[in-house]
Backbone as a ProteinNet text record, in pm:
[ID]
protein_1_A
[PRIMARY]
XXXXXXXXXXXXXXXXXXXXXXXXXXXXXXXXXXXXXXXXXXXXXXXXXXXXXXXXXXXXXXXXXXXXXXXXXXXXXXXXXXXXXXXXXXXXXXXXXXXXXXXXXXXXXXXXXXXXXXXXXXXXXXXXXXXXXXXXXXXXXXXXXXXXXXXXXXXXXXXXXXXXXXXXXXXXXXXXXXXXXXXXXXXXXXXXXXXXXXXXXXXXXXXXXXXXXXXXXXXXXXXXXXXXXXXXXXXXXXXXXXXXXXXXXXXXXXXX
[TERTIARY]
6434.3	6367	6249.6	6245.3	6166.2	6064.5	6097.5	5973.9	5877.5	5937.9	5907.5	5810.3	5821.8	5788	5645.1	5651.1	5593.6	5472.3	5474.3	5393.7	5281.7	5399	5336.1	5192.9	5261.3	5139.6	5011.4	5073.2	4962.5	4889.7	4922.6	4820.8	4739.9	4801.6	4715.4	4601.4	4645.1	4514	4443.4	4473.8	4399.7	4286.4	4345.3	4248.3	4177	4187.8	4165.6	3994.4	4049.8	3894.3	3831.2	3868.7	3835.7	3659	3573.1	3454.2	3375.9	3430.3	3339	3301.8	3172.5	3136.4	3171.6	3236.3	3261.3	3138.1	3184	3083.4	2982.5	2990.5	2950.8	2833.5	2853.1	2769.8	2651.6	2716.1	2661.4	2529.3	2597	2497.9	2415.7	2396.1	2345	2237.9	2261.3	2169.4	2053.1	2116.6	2060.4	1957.8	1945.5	1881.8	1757.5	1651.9	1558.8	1498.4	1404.6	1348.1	1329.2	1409.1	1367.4	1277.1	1238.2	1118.1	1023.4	1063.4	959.8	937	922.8	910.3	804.2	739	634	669.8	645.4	670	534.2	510.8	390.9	373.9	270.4	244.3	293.9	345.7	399.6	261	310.5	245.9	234	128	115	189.2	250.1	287.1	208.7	163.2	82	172.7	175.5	238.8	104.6	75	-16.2	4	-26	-50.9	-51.5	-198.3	-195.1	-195.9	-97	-19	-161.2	-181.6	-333	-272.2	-386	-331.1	-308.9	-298.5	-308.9	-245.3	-103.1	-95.4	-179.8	-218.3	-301.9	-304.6	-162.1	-166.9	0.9	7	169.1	264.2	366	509.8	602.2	653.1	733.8	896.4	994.9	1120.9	1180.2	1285.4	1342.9	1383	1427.8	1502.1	1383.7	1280.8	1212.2	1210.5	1312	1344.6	1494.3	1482.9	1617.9	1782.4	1875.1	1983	2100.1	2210.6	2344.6	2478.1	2553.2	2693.9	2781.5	2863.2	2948.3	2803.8	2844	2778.8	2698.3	2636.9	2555.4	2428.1	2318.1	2228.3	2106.2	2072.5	1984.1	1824.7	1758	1623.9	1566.5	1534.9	1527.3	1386.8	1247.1	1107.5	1118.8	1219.3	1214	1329.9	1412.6	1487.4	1602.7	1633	1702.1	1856.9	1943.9	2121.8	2166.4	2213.3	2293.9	2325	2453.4	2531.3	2555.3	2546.5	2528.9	2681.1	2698.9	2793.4	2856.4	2868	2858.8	2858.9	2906.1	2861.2	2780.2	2689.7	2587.4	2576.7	2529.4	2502.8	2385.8	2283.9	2175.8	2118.3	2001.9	1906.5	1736.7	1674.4	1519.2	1468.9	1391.5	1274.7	1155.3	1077.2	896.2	849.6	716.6	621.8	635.7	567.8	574.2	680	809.6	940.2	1001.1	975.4	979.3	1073.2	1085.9	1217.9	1298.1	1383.8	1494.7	1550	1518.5	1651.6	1747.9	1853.9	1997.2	2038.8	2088.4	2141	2299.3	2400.5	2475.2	2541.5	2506.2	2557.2	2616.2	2625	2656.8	2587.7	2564	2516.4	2522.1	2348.5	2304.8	2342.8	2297.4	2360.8	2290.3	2353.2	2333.9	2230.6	2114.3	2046.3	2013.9	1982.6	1984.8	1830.7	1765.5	1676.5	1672.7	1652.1	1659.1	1548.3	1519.2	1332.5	1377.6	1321.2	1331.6	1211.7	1245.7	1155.3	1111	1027.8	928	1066.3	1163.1	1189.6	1361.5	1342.2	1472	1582.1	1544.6	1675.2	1632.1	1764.9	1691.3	1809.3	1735.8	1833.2	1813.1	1917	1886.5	1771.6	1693.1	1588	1621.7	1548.7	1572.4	1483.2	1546.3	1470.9	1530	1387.8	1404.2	1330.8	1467	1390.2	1495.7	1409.6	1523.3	1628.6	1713.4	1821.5	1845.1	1789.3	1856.4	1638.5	1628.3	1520.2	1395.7	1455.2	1399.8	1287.5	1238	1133.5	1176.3	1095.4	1149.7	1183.4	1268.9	1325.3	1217.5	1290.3	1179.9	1222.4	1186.6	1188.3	1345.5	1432.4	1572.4	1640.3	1604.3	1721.2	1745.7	1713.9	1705.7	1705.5	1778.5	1766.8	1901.2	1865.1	1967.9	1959.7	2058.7	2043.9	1952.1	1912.8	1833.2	1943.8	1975.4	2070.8	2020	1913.9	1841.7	1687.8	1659.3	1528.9	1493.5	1370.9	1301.3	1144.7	1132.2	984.1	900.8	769.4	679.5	530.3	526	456	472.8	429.8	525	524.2	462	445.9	493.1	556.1	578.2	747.7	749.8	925.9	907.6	976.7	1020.4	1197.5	1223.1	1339.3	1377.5	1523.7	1573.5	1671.7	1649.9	1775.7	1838	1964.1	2020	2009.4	1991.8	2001.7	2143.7	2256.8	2357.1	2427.5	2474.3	2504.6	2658.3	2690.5	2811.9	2917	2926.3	3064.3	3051	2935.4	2884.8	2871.2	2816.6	2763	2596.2	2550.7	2422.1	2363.7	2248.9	2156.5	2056.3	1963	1863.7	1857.4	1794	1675.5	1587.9	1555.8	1385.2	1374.7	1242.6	1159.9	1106	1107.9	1007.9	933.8	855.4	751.4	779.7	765.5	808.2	672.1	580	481.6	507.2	594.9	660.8	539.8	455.1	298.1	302.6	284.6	273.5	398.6	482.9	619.3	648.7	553.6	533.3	630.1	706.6	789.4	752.2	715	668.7	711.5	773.5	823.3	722.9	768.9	675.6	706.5	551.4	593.8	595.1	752.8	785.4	751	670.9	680.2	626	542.5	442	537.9	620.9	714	859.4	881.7	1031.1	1048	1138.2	1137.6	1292.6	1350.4	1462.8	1546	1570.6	1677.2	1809	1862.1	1916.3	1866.9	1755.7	1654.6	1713.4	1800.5	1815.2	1677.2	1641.4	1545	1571.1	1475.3	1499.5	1378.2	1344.9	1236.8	1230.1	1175.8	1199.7	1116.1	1008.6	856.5	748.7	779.8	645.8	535.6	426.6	249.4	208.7	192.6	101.1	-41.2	-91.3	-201.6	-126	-32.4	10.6	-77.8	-97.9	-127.1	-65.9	15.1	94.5	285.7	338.2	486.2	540	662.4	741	856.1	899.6	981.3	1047.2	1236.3	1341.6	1364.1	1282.3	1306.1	1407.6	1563	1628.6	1668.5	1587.7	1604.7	1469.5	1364.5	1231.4	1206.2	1105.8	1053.1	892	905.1	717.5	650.3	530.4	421.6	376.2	353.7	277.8	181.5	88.5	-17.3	31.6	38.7	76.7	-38.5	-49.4	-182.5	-57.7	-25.6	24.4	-49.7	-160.9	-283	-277.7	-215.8	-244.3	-150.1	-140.4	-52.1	-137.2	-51.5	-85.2	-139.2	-209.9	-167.8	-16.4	-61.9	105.8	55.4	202.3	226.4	329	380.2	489.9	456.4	440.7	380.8	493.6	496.9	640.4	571.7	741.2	694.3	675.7	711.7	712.4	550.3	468.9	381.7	414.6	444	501.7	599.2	566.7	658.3	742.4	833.7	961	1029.4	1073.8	1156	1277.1	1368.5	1504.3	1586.9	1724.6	1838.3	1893.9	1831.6	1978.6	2007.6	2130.7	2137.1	2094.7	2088.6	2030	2195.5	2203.7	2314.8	2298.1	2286.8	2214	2340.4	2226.2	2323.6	2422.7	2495.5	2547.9	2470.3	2452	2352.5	2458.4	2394.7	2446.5	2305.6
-1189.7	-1280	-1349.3	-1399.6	-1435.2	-1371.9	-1198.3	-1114.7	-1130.6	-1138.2	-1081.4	-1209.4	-1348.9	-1455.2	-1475.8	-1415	-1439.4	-1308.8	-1234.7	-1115.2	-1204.5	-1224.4	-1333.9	-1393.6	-1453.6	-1574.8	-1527.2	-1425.1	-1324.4	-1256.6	-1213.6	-1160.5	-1261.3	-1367.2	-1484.1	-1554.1	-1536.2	-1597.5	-1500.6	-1347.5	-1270.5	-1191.7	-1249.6	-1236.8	-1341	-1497.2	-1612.6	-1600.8	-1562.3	-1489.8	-1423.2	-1278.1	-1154.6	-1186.1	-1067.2	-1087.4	-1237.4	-1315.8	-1454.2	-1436.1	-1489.3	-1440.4	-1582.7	-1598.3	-1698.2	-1798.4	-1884.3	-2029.5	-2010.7	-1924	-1919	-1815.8	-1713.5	-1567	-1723.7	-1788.2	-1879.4	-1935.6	-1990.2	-2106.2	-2056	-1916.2	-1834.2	-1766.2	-1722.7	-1665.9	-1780.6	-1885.4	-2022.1	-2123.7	-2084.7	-2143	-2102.2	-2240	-2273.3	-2147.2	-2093.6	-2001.7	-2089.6	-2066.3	-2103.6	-2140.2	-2253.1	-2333.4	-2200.6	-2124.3	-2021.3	-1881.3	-1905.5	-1775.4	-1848.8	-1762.4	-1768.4	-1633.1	-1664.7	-1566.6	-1539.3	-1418.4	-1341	-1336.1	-1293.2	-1254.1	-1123.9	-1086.1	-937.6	-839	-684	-599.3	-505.4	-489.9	-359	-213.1	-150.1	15.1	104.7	194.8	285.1	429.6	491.9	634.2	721.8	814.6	931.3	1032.4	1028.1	1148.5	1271.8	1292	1410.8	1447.4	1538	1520.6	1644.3	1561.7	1622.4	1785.3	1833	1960.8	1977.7	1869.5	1827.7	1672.4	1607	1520.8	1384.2	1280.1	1217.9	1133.4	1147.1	1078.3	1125.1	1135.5	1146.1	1061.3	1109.8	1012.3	1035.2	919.4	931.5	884.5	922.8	892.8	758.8	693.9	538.3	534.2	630.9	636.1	626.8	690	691.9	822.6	907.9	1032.7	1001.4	859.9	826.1	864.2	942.8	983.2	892.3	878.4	759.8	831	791.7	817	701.7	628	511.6	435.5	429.3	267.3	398.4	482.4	580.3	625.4	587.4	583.2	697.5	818.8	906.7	937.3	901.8	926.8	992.7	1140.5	1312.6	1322.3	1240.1	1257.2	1203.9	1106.9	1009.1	1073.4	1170	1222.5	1069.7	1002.5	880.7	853.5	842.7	788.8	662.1	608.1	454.5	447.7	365.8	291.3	109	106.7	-51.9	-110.5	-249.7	-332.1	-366.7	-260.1	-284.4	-151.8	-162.1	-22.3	-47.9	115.8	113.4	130.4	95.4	153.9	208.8	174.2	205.2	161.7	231.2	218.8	280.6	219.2	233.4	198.7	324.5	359.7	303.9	223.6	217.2	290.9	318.2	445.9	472.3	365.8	382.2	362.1	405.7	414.7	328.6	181.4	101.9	-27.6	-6.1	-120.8	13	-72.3	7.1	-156.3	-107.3	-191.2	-148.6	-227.5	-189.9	-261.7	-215.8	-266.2	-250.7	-364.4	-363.6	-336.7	-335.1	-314.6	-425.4	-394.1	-500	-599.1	-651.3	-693.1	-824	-867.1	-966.5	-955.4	-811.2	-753.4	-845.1	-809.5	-866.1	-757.7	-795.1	-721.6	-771.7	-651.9	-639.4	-586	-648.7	-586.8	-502.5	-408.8	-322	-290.9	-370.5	-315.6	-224.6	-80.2	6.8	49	14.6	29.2	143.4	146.3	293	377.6	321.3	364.6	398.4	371.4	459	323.7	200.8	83.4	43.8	-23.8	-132.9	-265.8	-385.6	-511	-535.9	-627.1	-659.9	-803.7	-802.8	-951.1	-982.6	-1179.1	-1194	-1133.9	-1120.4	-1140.7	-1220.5	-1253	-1358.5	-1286.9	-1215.7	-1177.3	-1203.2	-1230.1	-1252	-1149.9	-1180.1	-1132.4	-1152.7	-1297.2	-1281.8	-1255.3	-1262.8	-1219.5	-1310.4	-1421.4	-1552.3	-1557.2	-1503.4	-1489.6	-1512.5	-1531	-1534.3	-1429.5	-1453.9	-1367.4	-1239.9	-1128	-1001.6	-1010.2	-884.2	-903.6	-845.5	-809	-797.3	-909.6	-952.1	-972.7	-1118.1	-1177.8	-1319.9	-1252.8	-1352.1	-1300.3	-1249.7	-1170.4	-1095.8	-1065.9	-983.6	-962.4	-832.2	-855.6	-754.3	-629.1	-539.5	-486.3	-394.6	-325.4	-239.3	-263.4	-274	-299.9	-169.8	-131.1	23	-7.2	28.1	19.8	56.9	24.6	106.6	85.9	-10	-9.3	-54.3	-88.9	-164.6	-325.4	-321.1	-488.9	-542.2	-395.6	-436.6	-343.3	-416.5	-346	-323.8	-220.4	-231.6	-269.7	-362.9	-374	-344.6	-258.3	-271.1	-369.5	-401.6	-501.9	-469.5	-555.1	-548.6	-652	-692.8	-781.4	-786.4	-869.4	-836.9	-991.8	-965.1	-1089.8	-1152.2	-1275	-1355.1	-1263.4	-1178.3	-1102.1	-933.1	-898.4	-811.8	-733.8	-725.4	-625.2	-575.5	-455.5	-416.8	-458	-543.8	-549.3	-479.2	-492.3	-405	-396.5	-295	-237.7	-299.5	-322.9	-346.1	-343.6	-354	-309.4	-444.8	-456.8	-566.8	-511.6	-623	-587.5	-745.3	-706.8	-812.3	-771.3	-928.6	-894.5	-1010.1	-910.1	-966.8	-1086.9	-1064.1	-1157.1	-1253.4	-1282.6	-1344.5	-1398.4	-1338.6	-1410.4	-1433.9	-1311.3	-1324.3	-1242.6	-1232.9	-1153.5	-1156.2	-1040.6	-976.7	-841.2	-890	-755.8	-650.3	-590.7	-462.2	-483.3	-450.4	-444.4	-318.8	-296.1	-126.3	-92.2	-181.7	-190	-67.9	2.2	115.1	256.1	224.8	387.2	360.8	217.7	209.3	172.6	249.6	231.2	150.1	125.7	38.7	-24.8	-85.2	-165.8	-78.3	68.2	140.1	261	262.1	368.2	324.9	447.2	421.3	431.4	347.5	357.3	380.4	397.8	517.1	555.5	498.5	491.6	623.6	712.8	860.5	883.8	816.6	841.3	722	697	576.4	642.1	617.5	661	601.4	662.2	641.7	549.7	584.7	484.2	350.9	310	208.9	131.1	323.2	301.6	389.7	477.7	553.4	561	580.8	589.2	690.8	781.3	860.6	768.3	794.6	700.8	797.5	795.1	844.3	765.6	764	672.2	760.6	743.2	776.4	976.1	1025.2	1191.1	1230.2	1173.5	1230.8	1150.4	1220.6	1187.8	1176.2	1080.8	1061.9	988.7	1055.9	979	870.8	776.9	612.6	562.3	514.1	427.7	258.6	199.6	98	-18.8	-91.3	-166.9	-233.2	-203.5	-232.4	-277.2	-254.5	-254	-403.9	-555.6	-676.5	-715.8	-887	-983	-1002.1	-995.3	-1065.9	-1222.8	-1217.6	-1404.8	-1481.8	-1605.9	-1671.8	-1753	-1748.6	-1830.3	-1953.5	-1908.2	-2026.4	-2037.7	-2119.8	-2162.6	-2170.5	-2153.9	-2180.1	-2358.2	-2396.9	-2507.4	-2527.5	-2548.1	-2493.3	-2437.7	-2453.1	-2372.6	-2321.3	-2381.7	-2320.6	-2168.3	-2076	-1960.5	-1981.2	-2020.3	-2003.8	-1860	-1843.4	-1727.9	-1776.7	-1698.9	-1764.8	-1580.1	-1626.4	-1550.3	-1539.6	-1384.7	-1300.2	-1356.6	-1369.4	-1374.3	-1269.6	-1272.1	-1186.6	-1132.3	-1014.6	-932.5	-811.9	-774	-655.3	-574.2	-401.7	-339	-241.3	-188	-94.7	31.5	46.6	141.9	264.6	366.6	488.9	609
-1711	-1803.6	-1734	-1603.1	-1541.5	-1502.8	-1463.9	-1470.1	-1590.6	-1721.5	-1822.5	-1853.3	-1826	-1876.7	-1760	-1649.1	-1548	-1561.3	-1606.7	-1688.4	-1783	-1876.3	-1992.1	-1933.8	-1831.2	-1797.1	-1694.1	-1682.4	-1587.5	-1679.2	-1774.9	-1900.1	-1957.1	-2015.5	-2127.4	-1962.6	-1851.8	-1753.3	-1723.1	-1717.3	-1742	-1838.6	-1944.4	-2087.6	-2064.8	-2070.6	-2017	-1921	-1818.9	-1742.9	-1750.1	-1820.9	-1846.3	-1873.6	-1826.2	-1854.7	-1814.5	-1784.3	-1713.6	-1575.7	-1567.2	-1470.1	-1353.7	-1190.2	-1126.2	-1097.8	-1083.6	-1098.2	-954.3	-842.4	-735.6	-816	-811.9	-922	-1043	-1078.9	-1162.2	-1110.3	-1001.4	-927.7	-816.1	-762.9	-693.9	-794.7	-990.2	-1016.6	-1068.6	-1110.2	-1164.3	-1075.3	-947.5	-844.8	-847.4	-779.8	-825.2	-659.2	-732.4	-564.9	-434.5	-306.1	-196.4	-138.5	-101.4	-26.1	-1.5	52.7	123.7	66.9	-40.8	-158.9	-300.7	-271.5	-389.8	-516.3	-607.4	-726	-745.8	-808.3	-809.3	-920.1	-1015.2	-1144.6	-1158.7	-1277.6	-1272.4	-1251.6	-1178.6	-1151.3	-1237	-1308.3	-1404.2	-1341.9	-1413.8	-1378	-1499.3	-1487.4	-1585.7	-1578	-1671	-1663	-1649.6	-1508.2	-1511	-1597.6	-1768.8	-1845.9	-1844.4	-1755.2	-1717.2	-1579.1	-1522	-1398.9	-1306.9	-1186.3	-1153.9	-1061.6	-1041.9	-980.9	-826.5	-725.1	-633.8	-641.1	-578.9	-574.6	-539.4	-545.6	-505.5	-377.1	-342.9	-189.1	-128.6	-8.2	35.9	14.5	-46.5	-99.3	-7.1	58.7	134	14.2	58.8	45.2	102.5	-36.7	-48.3	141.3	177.8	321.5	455.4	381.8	526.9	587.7	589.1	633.2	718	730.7	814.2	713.1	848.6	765.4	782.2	761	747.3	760.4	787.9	768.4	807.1	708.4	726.7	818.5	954.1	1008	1114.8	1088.7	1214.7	1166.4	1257.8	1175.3	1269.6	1201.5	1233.4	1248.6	1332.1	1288	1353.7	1293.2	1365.8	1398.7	1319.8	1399.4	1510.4	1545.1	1693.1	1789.5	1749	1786.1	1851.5	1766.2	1776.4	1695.7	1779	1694.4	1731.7	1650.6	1713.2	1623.7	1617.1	1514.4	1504.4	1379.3	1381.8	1327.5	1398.8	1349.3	1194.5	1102	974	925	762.6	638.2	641.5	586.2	558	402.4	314.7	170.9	163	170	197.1	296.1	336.9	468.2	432.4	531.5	478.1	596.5	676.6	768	721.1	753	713.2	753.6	758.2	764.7	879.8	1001.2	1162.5	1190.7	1175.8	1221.4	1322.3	1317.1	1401	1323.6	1238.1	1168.2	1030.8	1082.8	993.3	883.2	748.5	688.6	622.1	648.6	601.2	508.2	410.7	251.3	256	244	275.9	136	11.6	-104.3	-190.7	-306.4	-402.7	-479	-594.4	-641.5	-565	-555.3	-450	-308.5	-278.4	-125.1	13.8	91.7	202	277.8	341.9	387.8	563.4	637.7	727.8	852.3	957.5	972.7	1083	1140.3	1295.9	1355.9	1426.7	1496.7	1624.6	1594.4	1703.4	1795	1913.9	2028.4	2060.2	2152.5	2178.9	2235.5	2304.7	2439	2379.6	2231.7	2116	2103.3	2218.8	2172.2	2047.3	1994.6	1897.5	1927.7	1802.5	1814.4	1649.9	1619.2	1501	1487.9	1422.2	1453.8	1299.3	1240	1184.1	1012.5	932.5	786.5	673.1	635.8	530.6	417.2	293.1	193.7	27.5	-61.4	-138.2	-216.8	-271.3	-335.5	-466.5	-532.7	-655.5	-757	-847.5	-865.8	-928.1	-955.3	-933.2	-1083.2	-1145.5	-1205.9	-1327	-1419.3	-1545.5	-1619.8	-1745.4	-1812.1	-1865.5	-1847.5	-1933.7	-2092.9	-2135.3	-2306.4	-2338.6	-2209.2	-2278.1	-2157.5	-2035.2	-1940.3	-1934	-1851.9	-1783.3	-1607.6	-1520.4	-1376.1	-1327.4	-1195.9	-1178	-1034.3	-945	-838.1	-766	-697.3	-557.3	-537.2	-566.4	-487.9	-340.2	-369.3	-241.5	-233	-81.5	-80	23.2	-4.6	31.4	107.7	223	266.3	176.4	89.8	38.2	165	289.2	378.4	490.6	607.6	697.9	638.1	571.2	509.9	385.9	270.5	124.4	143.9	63.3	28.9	-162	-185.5	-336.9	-334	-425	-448.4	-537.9	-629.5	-764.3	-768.9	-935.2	-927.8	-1061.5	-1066.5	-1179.3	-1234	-1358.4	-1459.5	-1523.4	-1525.7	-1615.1	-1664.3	-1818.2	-1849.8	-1793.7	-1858.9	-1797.6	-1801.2	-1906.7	-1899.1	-1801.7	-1766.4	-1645.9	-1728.5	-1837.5	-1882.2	-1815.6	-1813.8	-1784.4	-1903.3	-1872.3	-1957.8	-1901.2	-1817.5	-1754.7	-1587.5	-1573.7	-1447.1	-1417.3	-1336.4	-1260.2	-1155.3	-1125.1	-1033.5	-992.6	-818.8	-752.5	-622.6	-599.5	-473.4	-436.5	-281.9	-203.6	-94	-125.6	-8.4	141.6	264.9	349.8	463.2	486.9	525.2	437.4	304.1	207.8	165.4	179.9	137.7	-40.4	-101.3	-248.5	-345.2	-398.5	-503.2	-623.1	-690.6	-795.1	-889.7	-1005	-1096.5	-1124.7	-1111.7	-1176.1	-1310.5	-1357.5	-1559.8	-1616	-1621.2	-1662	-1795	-1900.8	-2003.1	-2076.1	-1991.1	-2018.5	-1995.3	-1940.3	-1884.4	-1951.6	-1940.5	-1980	-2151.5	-2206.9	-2355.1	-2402.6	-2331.8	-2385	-2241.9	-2240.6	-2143.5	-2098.5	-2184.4	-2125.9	-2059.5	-2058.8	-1966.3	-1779	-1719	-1580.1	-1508.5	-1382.8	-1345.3	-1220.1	-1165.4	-924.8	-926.4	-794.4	-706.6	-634.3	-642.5	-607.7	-472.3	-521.5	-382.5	-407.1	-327.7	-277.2	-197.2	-318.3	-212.1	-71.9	12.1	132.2	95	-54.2	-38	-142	-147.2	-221.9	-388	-404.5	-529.4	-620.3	-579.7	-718.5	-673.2	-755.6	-674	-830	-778.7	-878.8	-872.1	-989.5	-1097.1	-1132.9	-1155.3	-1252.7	-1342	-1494.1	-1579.8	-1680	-1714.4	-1817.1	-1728.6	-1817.3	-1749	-1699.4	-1716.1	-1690.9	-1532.7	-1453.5	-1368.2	-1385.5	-1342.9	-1328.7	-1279.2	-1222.6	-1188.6	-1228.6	-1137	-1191.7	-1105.4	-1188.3	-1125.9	-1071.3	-945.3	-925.6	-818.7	-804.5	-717.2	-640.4	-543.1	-404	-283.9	-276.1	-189	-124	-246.1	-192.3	-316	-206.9	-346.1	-438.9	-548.4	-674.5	-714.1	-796.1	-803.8	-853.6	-760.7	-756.8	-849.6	-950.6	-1067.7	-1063.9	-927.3	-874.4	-728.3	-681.7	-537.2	-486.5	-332.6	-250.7	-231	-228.9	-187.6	-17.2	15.3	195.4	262.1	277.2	312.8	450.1	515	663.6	681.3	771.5	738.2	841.7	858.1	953.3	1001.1	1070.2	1057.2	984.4	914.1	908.2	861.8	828.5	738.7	825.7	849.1	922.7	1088.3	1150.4	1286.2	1365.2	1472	1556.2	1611	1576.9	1617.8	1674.9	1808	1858.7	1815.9	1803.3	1709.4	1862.9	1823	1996.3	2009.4	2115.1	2181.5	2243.1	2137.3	2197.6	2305
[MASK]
++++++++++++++++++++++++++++++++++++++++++++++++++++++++++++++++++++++++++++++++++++++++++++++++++++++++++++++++++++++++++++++++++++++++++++++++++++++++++++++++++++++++++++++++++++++++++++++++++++++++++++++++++++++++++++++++++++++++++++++++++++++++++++++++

C-alpha cells in the first residue's frame, strides 16, 4: 500500500513539473548581456540564385579539418595528437591552426579555448564568449542558448543556437557572429533563406573571404551571401569599455 501511495505522489509531482523549465535555465536566459559584450545589429544573409560556375572563394569546414574521438584531438596538416581534460562534442580549428575550440555540449554549453604552439604543445588560455543569445526576440523565438561555436576567421566565430520555450519545446534555429577584437554579437537575418521556424539549419562551409558561407536549410543546401569582413553597428553598447581577459581557467591540456 505504501508502494502504491508513494507512486501516487511521484506521478502528481511529476506531472506537477513536467515541461517547466528550472528557475536557474530561467534566470541565465533572462539576463541582461554582460558588462563586456556589445550586441550588434542583425547581419543580412542573401540566398546566391544562380549558383556560379566556379566557386567564389575557399570553404573551409565547421572543424577546421581537425578530427575527435571522446577527449583526443587530431590535427593531420600539423601532423599533431593530444588529448584534453574533458568530452569533446564538438571542436573547431581556425584557419592558421593555432587555437583549437572545444564545445563541450548542451544547451548553453560550456566552451573551451586551446592555443597550439609552433613546436605541436598546447595549454588551455582564457575565453570570454557568450552562450545565451542576448538579442532580441526574432519573428517566431525570444532568446535562447549558444550551443556550438565554429571559427569562420582567426577573429570571428559563427555560433548556432537554439531558441526553445518554458516547456522545451523547439521553437527555432539561428545563426550568430561573434566579433572576438570587438567583443560584438550579432544574428544573422535568415529571413531570406529560412521559410518557417521548423526549417533545420547547419553551417556546412565558411568562405575564406568572409563573404559567402553554405547553409543546410531544411533538405536543401546552399550558397549565401554574408558581410563578415567587419562589425556591424552596435545597437546595445557594452557597458564596460575596458576588455579584460576573463571565463575559462587556465587548465593545461596533457601532452602526448
Amino acid at each position: 500500500m505504501r508502494t502504491i501511495i508513494l507512486f501516487l505522489c511521484l506521478a502528481v509531482v511529476s506531472v506537477s513539473f513536467a515541461g517547466k523549465r528550472p528557475d536557474e535555465w530561467l534566470r541565465r536566459v533572462n539576463a541582461p548581456p554582460p558588462d563586456w559584450l556589445a550586441i550588434g545589429a542583425p547581419i543580412p544573409v542573401e540566398l546566391v540564385k544562380n549558383m556560379p560556375a566556379k566557386e567564389p572563394t575557399v570553404f573551409h569546414s565547421r572543424s577546421g579539418e581537425a578530427t575527435r574521438t571522446h577527449n583526443k584531438v587530431k590535427i593531420p596538416k600539423r601532423g599533431i595528437e593530444f588529448t584534453v581534460p574533458r568530452e569533446i562534442y564538438e571542436m573547431s580549428l581556425n584557419p592558421d591552426g593555432t587555437k583549437l575550440i572545444v564545445n563541450e555540449g548542451g544547451g548553453g554549453g560550456t566552451f573551451h579555448l586551446y592555443e597550439i604552439l609552433s613546436d605541436g604543445r598546447q595549454q588551455e588560455v582564457p575565453l570570454r564568449v557568450p552562450s545565451v543569445t542576448y538579442d532580441k526576440a526574432s519573428r517566431w523565438g525570444d532568446k535562447g542558448f549558444i550551443y556550438r561555436w565554429s571559427w569562420a576567421s582567426n577573429d570571428v566565430l559563427i555560433g548556432e543556437a537554439e531558441i526553445a520555450d518554458e516547456r522545451e519545446e523547439l521553437i527555432e534555429l539561428r545563426l550568430y557572429a561573434f566579433f572576438l577584437k570587438d567583443q560584438i554579437l550579432s544574428q544573422l537575418d535568415l529571413s531570406k533563406v529560412q521559410q518557417s521556424s521548423d526549417d533545420y539549419i547547419e553551417v556546412i562551409g565558411i568562405g575564406a573571404d568572409l563573404k559567402h558561407m553554405k547553409l543546410k536549410v531544411g533538405e536543401r543546401e546552399m550558397l549565401v551571401k554574408v558581410n563578415l569582413t567587419s562589425p556591424p553597428k552596435i545597437v546595445t553598447p557594452r557597458k564596460d569599455q575596458s576588455t579584460p581577459p576573463t571565463v575559462t581557467p587556465t587548465v593545461p591540456a596533457s601532452i602526448r
